[in-house]
VEXSEGU-58804 format. One record per atom (N, C-alpha, C): residue in three letters; x, y, z. Coordinates in steps of 0.2 Angstrom, whole numbers, padded with zeros to 4 digits, always signed. Each point is the difference from the previous one (the first is absolute). Layout:
N
AlaXYZ
...
END
This chain:
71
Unk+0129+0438-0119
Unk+0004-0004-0005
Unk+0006+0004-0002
Unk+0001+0007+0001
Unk+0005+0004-0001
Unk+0007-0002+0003
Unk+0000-0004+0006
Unk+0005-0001+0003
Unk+0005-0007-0004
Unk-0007-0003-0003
Unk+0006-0007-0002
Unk+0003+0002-0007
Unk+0006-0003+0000
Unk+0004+0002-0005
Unk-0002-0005-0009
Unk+0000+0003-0005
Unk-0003-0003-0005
Unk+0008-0006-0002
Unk-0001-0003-0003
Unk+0005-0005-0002
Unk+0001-0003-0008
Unk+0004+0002-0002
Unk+0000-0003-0009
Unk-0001-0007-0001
Unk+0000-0004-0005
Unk-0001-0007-0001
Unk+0005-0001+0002
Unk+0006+0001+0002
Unk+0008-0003-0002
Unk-0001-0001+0009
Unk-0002+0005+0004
Unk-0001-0001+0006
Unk-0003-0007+0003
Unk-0006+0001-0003
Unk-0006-0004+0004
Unk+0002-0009-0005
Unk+0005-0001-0005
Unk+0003-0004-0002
Unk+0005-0005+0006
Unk+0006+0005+0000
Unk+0006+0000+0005
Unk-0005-0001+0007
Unk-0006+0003+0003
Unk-0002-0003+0005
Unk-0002-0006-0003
Unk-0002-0002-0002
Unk-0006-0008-0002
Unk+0006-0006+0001
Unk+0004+0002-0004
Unk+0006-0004-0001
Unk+0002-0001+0006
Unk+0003+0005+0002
Unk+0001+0000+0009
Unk-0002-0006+0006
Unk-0007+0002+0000
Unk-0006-0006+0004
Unk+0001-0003-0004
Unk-0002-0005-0006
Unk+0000-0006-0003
Unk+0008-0003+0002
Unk+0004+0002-0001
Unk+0007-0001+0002
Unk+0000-0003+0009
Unk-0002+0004+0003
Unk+0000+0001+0008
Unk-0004-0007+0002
Unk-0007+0000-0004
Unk-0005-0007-0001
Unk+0003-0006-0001
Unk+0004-0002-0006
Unk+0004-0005-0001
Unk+0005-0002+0003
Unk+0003+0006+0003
Unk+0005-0005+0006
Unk-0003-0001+0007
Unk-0006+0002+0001
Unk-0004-0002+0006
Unk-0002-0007-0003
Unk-0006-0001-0006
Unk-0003-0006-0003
Unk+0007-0009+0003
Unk+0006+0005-0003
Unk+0006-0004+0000
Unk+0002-0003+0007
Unk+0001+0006+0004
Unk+0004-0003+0005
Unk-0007-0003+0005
Unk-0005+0001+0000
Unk-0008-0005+0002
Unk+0001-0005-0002
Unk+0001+0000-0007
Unk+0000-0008-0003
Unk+0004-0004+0003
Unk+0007+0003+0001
Unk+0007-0004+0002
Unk-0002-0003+0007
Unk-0003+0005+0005
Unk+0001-0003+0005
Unk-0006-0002+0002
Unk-0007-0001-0003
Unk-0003-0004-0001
Unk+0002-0009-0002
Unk+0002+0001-0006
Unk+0004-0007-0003
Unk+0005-0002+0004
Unk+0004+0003+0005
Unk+0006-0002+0003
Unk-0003-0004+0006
Unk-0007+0004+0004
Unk-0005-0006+0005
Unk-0005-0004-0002
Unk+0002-0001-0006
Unk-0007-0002-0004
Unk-0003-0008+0004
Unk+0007-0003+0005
Unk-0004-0006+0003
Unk-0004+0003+0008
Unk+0004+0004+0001
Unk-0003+0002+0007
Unk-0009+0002-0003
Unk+0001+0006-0004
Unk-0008+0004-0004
Unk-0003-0006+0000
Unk+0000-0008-0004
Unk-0002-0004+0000
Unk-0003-0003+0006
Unk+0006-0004+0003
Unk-0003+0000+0006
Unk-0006+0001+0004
Unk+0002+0008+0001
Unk-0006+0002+0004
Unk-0006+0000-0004
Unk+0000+0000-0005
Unk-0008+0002-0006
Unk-0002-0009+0003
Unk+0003-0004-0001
Unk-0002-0008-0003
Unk-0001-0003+0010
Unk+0002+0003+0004
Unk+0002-0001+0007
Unk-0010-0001+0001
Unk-0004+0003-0001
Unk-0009-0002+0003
Unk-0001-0005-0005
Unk+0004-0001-0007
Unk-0003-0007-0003
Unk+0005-0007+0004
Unk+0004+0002+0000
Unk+0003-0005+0006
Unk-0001+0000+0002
Unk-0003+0001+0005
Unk-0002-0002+0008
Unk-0010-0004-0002
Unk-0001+0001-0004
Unk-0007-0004-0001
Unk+0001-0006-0004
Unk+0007-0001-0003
Unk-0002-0005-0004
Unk+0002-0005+0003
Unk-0001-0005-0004
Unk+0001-0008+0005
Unk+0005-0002+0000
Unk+0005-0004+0006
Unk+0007-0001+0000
Unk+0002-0004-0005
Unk+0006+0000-0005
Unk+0003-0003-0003
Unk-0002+0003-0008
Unk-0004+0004+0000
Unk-0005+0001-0006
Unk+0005+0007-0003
Unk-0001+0003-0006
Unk+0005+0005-0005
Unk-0007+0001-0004
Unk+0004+0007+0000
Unk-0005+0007-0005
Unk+0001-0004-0009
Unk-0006+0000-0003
Unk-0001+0001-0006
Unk-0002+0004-0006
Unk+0005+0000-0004
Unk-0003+0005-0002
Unk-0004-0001-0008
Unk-0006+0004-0001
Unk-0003-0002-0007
Unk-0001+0003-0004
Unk+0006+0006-0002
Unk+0003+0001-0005
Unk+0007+0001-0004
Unk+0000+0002-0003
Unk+0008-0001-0002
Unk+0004+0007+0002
Unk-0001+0003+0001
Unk+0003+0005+0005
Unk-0001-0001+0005
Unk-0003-0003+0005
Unk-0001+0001+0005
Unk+0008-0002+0006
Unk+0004-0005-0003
Unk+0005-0001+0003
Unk+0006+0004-0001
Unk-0002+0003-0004
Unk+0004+0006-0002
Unk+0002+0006+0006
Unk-0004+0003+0004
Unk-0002+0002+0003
Unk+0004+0002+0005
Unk+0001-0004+0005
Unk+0007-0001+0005
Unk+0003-0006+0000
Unk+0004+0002-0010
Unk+0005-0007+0002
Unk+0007+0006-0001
END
């Protein structure tokens, strides 16, 4: 343990900050290009309930969020 180097608050701060920083522009730029294919993502998730359900027939949904989802 001699070789690592000790670190003040103000150090291991400026790190924290750093990562959390780094985090939230990843979190960001995820979400953006997530919600920019948000019909394709759709698509493929709802793509095995379409294919079983009956011709002419539409997803329902039975809560009040539920349409909220991928609109």
């Amino acid at each position: 343990m001699d070789d690592m180097e000790k670190q003040g608050l103000t150090d291991h701060l400026t790190d924290l900050r750093s990562a959390l920083v780094r985090s939230l522009l990843a979190v960001i730029v995820c979400f953006s290009a997530s919600y920019y294919y948000k019909e394709p993502i759709r698509d493929w998730l709802c793509r095995p309930l379409f294919n079983v359900l009956p011709e002419g027939s539409s997803l329902i949904y039975t809560s009040y969020q539920g349409g909220f989802f991928f609109t």
